[in-house]
mmJSON file of the N, C-alpha and C atoms, coordinates in Angstrom:
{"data_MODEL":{"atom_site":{
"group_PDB":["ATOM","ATOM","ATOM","ATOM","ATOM","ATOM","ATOM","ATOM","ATOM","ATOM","ATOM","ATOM","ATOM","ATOM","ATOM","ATOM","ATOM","ATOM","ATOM","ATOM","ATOM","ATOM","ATOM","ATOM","ATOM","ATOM","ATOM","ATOM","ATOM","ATOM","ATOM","ATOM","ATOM","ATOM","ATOM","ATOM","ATOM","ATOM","ATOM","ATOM","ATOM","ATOM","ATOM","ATOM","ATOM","ATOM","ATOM","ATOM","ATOM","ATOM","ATOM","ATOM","ATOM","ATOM","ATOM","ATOM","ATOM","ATOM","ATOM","ATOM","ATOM","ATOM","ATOM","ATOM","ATOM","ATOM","ATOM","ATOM","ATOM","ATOM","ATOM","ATOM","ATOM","ATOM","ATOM","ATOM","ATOM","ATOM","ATOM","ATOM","ATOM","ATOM","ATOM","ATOM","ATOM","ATOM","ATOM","ATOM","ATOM","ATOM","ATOM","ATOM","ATOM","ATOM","ATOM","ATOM","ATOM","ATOM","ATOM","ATOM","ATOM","ATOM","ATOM","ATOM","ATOM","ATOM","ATOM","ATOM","ATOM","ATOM","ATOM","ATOM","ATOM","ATOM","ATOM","ATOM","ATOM","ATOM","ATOM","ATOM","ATOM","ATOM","ATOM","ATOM","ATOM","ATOM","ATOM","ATOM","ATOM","ATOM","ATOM","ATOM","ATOM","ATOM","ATOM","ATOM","ATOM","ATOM"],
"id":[1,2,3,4,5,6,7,8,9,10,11,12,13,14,15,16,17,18,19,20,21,22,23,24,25,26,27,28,29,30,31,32,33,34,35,36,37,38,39,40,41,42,43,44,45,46,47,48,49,50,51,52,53,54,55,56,57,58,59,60,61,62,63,64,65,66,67,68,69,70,71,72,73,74,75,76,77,78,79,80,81,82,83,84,85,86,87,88,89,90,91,92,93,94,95,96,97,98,99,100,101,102,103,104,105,106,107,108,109,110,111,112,113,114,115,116,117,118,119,120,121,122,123,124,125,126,127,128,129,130,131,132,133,134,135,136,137,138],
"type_symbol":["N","C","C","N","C","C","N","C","C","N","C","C","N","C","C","N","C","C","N","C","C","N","C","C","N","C","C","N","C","C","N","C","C","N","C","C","N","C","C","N","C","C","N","C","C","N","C","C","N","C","C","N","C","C","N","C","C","N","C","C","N","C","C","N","C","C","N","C","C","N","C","C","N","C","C","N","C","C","N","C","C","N","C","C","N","C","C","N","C","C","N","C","C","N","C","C","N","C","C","N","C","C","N","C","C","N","C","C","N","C","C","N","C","C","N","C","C","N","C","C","N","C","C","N","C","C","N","C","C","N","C","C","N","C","C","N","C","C"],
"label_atom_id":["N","CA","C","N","CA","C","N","CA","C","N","CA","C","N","CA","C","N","CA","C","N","CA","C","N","CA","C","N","CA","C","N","CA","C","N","CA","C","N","CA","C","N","CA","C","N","CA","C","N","CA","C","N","CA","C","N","CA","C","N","CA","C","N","CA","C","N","CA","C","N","CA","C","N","CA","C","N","CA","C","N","CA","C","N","CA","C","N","CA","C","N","CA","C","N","CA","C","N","CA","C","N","CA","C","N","CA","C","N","CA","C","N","CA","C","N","CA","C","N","CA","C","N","CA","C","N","CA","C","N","CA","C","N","CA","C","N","CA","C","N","CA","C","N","CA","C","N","CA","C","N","CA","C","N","CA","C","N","CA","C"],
"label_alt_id":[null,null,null,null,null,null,null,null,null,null,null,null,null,null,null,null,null,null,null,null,null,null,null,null,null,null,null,null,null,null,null,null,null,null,null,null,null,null,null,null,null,null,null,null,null,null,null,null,null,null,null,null,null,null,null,null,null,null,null,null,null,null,null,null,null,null,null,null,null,null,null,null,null,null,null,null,null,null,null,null,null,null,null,null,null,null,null,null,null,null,null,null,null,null,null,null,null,null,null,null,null,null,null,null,null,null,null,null,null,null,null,null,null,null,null,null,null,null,null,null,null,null,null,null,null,null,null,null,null,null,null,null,null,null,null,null,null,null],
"label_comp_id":["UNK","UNK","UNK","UNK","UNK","UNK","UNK","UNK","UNK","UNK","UNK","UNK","UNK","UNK","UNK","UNK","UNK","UNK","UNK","UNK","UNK","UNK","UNK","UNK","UNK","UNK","UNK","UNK","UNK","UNK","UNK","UNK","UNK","UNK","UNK","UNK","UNK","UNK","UNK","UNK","UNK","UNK","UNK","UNK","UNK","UNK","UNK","UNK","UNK","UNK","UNK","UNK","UNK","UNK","UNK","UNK","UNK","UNK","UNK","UNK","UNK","UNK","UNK","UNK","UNK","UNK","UNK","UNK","UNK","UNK","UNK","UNK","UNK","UNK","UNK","UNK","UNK","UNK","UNK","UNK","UNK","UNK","UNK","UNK","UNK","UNK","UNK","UNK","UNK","UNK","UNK","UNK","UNK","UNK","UNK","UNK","UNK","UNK","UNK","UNK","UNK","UNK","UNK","UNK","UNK","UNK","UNK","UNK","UNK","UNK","UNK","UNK","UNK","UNK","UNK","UNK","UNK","UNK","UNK","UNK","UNK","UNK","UNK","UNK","UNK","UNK","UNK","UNK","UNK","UNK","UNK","UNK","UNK","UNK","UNK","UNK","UNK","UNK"],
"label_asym_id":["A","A","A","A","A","A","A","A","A","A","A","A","A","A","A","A","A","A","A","A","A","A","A","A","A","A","A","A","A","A","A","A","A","A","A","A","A","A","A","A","A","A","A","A","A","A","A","A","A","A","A","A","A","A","A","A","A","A","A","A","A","A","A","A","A","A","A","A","A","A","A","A","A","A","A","A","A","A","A","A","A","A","A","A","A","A","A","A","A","A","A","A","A","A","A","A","A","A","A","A","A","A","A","A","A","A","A","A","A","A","A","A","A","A","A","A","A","A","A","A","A","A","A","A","A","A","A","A","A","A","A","A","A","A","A","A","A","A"],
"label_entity_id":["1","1","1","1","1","1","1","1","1","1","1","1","1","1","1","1","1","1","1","1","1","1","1","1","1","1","1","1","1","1","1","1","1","1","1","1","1","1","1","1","1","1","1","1","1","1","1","1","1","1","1","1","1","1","1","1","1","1","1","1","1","1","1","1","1","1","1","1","1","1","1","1","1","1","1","1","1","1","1","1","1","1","1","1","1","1","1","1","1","1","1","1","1","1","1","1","1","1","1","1","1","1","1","1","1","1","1","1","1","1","1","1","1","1","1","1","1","1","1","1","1","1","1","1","1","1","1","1","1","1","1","1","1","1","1","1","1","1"],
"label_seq_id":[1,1,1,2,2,2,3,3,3,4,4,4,5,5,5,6,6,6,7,7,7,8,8,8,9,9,9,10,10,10,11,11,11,12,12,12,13,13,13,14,14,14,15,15,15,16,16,16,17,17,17,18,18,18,19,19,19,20,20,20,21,21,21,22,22,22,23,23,23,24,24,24,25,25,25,26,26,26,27,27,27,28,28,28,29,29,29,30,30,30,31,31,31,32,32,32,33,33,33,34,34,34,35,35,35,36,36,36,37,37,37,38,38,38,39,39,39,40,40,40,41,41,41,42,42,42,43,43,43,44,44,44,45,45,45,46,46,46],
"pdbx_PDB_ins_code":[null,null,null,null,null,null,null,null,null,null,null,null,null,null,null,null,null,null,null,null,null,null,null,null,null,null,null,null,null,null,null,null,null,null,null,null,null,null,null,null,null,null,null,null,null,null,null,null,null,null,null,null,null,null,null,null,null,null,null,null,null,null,null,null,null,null,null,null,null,null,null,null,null,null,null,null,null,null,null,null,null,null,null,null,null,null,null,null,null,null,null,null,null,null,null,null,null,null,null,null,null,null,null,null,null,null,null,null,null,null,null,null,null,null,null,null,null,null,null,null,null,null,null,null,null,null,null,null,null,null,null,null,null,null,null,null,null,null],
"Cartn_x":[0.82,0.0,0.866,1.894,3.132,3.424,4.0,4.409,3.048,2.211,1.217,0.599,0.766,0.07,1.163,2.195,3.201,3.686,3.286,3.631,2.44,1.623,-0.503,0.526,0.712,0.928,2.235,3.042,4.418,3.69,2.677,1.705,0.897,-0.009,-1.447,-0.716,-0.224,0.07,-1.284,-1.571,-3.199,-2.226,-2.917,-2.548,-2.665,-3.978,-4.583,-4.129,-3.157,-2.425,-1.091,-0.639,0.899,0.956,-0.561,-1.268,-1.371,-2.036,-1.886,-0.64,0.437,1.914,2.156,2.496,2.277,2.427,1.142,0.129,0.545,0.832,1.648,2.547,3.297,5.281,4.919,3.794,3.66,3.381,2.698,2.501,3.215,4.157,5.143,6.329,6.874,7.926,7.104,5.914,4.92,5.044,5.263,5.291,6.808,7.925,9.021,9.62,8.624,9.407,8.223,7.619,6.728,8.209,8.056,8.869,8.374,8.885,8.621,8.722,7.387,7.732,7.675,8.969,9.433,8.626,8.624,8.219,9.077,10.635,11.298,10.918,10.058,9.875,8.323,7.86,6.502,6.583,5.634,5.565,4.187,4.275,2.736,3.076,1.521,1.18,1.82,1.982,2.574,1.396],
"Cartn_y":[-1.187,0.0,1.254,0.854,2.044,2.763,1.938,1.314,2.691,1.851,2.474,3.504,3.799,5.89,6.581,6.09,6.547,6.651,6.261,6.126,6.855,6.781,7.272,9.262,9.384,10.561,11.198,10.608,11.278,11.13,10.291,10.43,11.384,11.906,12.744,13.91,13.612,14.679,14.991,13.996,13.953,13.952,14.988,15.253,14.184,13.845,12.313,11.284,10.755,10.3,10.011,11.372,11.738,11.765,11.966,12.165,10.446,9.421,8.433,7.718,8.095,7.411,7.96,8.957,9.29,8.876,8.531,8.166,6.19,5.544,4.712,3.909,5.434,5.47,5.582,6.442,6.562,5.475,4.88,3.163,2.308,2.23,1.28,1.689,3.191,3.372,3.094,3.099,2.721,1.453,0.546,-0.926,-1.379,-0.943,-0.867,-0.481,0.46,0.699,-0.136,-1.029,-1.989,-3.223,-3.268,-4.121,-5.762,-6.877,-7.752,-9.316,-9.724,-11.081,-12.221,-12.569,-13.796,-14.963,-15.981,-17.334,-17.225,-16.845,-16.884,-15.487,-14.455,-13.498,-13.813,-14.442,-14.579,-15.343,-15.241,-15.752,-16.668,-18.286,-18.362,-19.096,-18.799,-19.05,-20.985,-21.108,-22.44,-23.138],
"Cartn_z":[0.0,0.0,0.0,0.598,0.956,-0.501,-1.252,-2.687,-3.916,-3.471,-4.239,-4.095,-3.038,-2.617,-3.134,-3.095,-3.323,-4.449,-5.364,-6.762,-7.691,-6.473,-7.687,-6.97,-6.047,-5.456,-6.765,-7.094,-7.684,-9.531,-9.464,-11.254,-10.917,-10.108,-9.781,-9.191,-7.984,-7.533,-6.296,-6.418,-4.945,-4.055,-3.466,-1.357,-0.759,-1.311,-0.093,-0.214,-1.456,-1.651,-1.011,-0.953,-0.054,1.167,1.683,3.645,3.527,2.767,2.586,2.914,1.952,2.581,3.426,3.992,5.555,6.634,6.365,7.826,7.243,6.529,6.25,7.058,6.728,7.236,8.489,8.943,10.776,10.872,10.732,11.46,11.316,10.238,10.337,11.311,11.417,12.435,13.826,14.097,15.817,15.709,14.796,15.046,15.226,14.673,14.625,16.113,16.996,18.172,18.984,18.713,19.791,20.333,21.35,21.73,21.694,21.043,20.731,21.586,22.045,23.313,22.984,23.682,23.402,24.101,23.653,24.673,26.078,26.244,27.076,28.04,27.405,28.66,29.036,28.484,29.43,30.864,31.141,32.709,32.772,33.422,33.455,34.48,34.907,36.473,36.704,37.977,38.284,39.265],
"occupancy":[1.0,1.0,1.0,1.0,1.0,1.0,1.0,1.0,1.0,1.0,1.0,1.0,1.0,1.0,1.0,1.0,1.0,1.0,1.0,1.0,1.0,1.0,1.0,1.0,1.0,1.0,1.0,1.0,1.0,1.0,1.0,1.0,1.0,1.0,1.0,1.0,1.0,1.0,1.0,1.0,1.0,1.0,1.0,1.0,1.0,1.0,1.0,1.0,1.0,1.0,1.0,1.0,1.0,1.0,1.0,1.0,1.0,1.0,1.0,1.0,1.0,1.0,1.0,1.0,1.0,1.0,1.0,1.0,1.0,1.0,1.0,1.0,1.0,1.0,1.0,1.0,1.0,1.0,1.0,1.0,1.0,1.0,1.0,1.0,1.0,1.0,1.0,1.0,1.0,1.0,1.0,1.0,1.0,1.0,1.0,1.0,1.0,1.0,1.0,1.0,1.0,1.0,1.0,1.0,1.0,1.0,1.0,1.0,1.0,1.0,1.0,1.0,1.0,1.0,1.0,1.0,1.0,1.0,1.0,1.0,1.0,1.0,1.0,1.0,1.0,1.0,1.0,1.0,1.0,1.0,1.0,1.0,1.0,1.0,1.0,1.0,1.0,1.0],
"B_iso_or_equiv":[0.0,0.0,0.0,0.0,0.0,0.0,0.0,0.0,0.0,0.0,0.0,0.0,0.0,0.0,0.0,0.0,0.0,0.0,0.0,0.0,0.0,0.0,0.0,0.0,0.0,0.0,0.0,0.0,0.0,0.0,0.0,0.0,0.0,0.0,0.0,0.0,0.0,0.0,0.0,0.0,0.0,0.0,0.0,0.0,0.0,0.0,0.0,0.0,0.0,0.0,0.0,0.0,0.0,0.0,0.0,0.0,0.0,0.0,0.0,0.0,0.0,0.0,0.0,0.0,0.0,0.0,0.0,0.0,0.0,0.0,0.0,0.0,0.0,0.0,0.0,0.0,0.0,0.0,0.0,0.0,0.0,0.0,0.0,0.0,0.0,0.0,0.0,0.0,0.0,0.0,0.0,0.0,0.0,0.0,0.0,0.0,0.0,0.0,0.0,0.0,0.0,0.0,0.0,0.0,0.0,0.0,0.0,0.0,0.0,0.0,0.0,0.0,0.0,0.0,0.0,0.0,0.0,0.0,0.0,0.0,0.0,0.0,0.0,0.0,0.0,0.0,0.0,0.0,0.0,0.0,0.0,0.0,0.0,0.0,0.0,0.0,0.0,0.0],
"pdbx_formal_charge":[null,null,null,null,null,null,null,null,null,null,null,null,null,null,null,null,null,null,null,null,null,null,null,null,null,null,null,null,null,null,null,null,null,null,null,null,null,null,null,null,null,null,null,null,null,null,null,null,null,null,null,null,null,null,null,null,null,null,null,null,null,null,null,null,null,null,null,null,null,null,null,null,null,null,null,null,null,null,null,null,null,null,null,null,null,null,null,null,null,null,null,null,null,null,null,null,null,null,null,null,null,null,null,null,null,null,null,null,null,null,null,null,null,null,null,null,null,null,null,null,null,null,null,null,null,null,null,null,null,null,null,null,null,null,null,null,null,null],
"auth_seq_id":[1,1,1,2,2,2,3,3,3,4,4,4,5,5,5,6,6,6,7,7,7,8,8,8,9,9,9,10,10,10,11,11,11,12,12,12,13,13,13,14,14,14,15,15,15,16,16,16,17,17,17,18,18,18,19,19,19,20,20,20,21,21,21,22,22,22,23,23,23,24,24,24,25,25,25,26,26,26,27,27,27,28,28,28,29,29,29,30,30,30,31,31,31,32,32,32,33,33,33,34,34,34,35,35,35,36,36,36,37,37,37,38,38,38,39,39,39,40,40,40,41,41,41,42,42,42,43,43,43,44,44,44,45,45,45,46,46,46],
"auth_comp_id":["UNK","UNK","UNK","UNK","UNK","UNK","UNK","UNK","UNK","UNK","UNK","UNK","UNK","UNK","UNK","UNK","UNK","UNK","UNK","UNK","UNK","UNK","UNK","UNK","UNK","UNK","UNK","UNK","UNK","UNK","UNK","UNK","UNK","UNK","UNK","UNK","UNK","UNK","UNK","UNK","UNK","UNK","UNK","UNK","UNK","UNK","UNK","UNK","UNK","UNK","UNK","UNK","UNK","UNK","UNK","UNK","UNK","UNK","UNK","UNK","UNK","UNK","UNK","UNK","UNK","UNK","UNK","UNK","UNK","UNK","UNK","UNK","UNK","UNK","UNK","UNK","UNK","UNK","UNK","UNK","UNK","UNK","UNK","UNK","UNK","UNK","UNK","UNK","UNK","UNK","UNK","UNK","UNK","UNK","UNK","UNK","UNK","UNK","UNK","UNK","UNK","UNK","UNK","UNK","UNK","UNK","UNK","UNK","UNK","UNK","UNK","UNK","UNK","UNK","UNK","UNK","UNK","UNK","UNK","UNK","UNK","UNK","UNK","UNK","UNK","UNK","UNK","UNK","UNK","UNK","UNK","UNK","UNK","UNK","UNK","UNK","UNK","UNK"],
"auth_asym_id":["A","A","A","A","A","A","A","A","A","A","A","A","A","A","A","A","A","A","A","A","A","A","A","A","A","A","A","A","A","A","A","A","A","A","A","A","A","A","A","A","A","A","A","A","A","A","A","A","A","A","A","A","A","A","A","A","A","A","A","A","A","A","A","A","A","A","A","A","A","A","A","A","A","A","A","A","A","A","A","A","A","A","A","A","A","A","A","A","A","A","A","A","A","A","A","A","A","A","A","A","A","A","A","A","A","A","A","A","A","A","A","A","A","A","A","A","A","A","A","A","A","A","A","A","A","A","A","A","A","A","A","A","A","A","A","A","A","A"],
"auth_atom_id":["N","CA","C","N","CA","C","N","CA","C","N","CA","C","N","CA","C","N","CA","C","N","CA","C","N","CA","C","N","CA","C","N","CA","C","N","CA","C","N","CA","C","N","CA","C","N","CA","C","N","CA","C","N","CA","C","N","CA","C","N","CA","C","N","CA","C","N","CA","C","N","CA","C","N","CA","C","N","CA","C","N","CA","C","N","CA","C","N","CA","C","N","CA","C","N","CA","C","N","CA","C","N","CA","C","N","CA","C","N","CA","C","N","CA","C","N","CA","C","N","CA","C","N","CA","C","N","CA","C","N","CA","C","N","CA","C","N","CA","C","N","CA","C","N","CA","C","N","CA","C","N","CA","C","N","CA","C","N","CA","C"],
"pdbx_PDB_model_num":[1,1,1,1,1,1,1,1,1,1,1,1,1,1,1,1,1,1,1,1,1,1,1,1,1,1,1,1,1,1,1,1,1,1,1,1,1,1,1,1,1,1,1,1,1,1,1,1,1,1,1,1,1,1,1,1,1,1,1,1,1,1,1,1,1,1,1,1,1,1,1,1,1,1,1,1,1,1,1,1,1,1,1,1,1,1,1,1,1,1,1,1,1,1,1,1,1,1,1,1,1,1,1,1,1,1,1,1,1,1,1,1,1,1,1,1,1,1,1,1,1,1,1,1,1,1,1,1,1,1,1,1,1,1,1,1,1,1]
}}}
């Protein structure tokens, strides 16, 4: 999707397009700083 707003945006020249990759790129760098759990950090009850 990244790929393709991004490419209709640099042919059209649509805003909503370019607010499109964007708001994109923001969610992929918010998933990028999620910290990721392992089987070895969980904890279950005994």
């Amino acid at each position: 999707m990244r790929e393709f707003s991004w490419r209709y945006f640099t042919l059209t020249g649509d805003i909503d397009a370019y607010l499109l990759y964007k708001q994109h790129e923001e969610i992929a760098r918010d998933w990028n700083d999620v910290p990721v759990e392992t089987e070895d950090t969980e904890t279950y009850p005994e």
